[in-house]
N, C-alpha and C positions, 0 to 999 in steps of 0.2 A: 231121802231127798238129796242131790245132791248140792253140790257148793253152788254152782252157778243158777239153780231155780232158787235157790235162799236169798243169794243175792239179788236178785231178780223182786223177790217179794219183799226187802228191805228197802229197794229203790221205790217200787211201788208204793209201800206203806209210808216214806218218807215224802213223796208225791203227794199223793192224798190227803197229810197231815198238812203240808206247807199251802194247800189249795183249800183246805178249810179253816187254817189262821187267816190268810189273806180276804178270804170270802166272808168268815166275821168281823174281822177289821171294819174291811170294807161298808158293812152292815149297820156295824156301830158308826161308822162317820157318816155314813148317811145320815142316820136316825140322831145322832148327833144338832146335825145341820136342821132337820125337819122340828124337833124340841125346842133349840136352842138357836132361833135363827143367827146367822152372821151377821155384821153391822152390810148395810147398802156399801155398794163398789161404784164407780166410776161406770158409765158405757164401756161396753169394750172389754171389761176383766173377765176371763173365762172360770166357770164354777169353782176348778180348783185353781187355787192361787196363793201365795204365799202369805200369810195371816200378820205376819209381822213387817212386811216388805214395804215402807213407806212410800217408795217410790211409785207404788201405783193409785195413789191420790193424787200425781201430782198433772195435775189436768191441760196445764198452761194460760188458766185462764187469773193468775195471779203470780204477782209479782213479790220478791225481795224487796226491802227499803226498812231501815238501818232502825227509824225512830217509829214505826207501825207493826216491825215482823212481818206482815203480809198484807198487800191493799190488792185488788180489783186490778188488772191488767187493761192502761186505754185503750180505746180503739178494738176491742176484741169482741169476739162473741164464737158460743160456742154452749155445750150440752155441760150440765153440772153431773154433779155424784148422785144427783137423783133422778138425771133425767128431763130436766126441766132447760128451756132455752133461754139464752141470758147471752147480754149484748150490753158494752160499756164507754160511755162516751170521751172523748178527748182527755179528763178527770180521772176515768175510773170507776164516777161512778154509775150506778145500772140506768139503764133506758126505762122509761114509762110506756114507749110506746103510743102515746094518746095521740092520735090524729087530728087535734079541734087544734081550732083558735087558742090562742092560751097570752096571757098581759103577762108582759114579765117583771111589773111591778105590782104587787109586792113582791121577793123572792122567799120562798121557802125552802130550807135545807133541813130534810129529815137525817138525823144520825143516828144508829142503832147497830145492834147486831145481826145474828140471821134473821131473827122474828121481823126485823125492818127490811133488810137488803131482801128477803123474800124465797127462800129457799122454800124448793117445792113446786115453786107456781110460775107461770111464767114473768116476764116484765108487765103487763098490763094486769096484775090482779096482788100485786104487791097492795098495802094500805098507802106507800105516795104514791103509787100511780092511781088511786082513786080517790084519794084526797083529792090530789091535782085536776080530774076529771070533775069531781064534784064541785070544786071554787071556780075551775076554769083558769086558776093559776099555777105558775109554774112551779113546784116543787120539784129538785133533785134528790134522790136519792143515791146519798149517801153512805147507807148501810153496808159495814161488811160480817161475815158470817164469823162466829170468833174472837169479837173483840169484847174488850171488859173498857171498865168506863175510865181509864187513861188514856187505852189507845182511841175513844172518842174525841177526847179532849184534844190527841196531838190531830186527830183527822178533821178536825172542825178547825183549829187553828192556821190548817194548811190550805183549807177550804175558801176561807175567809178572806186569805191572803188575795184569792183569783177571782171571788166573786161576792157582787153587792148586796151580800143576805139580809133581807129584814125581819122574818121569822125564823130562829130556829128551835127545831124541835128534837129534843135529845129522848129517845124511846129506850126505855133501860128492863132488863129480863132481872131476878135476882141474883144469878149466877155474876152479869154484868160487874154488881158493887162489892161480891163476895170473894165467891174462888176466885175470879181471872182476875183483880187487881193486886193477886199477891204469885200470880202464876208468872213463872220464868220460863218455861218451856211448856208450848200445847201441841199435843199430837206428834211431837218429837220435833217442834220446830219450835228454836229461839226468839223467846218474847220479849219485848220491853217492857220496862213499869217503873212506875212511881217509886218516890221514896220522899219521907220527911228530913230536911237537915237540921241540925242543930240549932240555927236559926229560925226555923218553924217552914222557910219555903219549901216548895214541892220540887224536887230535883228528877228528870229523866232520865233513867240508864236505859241508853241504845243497845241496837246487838249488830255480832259482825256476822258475813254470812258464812257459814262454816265450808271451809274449802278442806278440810282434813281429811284423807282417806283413810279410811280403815280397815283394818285388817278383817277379809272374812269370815263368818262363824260358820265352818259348813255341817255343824247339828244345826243352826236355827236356818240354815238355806235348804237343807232335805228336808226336815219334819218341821219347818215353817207348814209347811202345804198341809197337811194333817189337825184340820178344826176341834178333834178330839184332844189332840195334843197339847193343841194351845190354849184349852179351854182349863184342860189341867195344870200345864207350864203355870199360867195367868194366877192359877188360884194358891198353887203351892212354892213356885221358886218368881215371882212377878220381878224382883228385880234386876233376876238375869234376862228372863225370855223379854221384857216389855222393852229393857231402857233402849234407847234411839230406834224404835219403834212408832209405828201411828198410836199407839196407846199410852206412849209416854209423857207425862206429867208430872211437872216438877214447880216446887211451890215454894217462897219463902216464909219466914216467918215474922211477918208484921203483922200489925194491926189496919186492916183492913176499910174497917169501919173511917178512923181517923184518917187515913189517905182520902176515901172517897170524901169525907167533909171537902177536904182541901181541893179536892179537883171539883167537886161543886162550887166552890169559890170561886175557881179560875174562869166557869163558865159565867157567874154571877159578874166580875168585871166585864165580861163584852158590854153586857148590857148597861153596865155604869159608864164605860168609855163610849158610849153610844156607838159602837161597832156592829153593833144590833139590837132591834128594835125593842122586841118584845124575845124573850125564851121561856119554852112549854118544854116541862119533865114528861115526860110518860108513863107511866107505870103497865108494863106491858104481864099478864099471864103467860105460863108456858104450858098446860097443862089444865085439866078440867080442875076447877077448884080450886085454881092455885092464887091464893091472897097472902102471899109470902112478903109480899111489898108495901102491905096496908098500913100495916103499924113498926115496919121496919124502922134501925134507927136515920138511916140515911134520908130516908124520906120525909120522916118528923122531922131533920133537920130541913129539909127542902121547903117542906110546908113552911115553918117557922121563917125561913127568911122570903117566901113568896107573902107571907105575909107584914112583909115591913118596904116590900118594892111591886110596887103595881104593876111592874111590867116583867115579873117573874110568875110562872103561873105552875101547879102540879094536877094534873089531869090521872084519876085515879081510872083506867080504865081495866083493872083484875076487878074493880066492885062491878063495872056493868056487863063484863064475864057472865061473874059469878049469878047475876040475877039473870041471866039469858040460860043458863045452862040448868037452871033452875026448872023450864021448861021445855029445853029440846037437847036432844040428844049431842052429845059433843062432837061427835063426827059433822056436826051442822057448821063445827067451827075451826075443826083441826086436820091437819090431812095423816089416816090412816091406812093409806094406800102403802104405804112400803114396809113390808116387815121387817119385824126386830126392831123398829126405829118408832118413836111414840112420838113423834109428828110437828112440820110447825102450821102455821093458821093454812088453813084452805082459801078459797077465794072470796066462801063468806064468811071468816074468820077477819081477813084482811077486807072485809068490807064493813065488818062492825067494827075496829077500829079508828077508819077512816070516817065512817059516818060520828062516833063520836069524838073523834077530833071537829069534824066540821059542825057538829053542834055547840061546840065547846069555843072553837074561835069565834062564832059569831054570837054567841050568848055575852061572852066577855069582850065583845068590839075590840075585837084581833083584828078582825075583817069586820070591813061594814057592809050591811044587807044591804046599804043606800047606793043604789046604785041608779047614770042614764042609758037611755034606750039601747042599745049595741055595747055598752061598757061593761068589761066585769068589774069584779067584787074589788073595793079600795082597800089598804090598809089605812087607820085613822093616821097613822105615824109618816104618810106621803102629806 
């Protein structure tokens, strides 16, 4: 045989070899994706896309600001990372949507995380936007997706500032008083938090917005795109391939527990400086059977001082979950429409919510049921 059919069959054989690495590659990232799904993207991100590239969360439908890390962009509306349509008033914060009549006294201002602000579902199937349907009063929602229970506290203060709240209701997830009140960076973006000083006050470290450029890493800009890859980076070198990443998370080391007492304080003075009226905790679930919150110690703290002030209340609403799910299926409660992602309330999640808040403020003459002909629902504190 001579040189040139050898040659000939070495390119071949080199072809063929290079077209069934790439073809099992290929195979395994598929099958990868199909086992292990990826987290949900934004509208608009095409299948392959760079696993690490934070820039494609970033939607425009939120804002920088110095003492929150991130709030609700006013005046906006637009498609979230799930899908769902979301629309924000002058504030920030989300729209209800409700078309009725509505008495703008008493005011209510829901605070919360996603499970409040409502991801998933549209504005009209959030638990304030049927709270609000069901009293006929106006609750805003103020819920952002992401926050722990400091950046509550600064958003409810800034809240308060512009508008004459007479209920508020602060809806907390476990994560709320846990991880993200000691979190400094979520998702690769700069958070604020608490701290105790010496003095015993609660002190706010703001953040700046990072203008730094950085130098390129062009391994994690080719083989970013390769979910196999990242799946391994993630597991075996996580703090090269994650940091300033969407996956990145960075945490200090306090005690957690002790801040949140303090910041339950801080909400406990509105109410002493009569800034508002009445304030309701929430104890919100995240998951089927989740009573993470029941005998927490933050909460026995909350209990304990709801019960030395009447107009402090805690609303255990993981117990009437947990007895709901007891006989129906959790899909009756949670939305498992997106894969990979284990869901937040559906519409009738967020409607047993709302219904037991609204059993709850009228049981406890929050709201009074006395109501005349064409008037809605009073608060006793008008």
């Amino acid at each position: 045989m001579s040189n040139l059919s050898k040659n000939k069959i070495s390119w071949v054989n080199v072809f063929i070899l290079t077209i069934s690495i790439v073809s099992s590659l290929f195979v395994v990232e598929i099958l990868s994706r199909f086992i292990i799904p990826p987290p949900p993207t934004p509208q608009g991100v095409p299948y392959f896309y760079n696993f690490i590239d934070k820039e494609i969360y970033k939607l425009g439908l939120m804002n920088f600001h110095e003492e929150l890390g991130w709030v609700s962009k006013p005046d906006t509306r637009g498609y979230s990372l799930f899908g769902e349509f979301q629309s924000f008033d002058s504030m920030g914060n989300r729209n209800n949507d409700n078309y009725i009549p509505l008495k703008e006294k008493p005011l209510i201002l829901a605070i919360g995380d996603s499970y409040t602000f409502g991801s998933e579902i549209n504005n009209n199937e959030t638990w304030p936007s049927q709270l609000e349907n069901s009293l006929g009063i106006k609750v805003i929602n103020g819920g952002v997706g992401g926050y722990g229970f400091g950046q509550m506290l600064t958003r409810t203060k800034g809240l308060l500032e512009e508008l004459p709240v007479d209920i508020l209701i602060v809806a907390i997830t476990k994560p709320v008083i846990d991880t993200r009140v000691k979190q400094i960076v979520r998702h690769g973006i700069p958070k604020p938090y608490y701290s105790i000083q010496k003095s015993g006050n609660l002190v706010l470290h703001k953040v700046s917005q990072n203008v730094t450029v950085k130098k390129q890493d062009f391994f994690k800009y080719i083989f970013g795109y390769s979910y196999t890859l990242h799946l391994m980076m993630s597991k075996f070198y996580p703090s090269y391939w994650l940091a300033d990443s969407i996956y990145d998370m960075q945490y200090l080391d306090i005690n957690e527990v002790e801040i949140s007492y303090k910041i339950f304080d801080e909400f406990e003075k509105l109410v002493k400086r009569n800034i508002i009226q009445h304030f309701v905790l929430a104890l919100l679930p995240t998951s089927a059977g989740d009573v993470s919150l029941r005998q927490h110690p933050v909460s026995i703290y909350a209990k304990t001082m709801a019960e030395k002030n009447d107009r402090i209340y805690v609303v255990d609403i993981q117990l009437i979950f947990s007895q709901k799910q007891n006989n129906q299926p959790i899909r009756n409660f949670f939305n498992d429409t997106t894969v990979g992602y284990h869901g937040h309330y559906n519409k009738e999640g967020a409607k047993l919510v709302a219904e037991t808040l609204t059993s709850y403020l009228y049981e406890n003459k929050i709201i009074s049921m006395t109501r005349k002909r064409g008037e809605k629902f009073k608060s006793l504190s008008e």
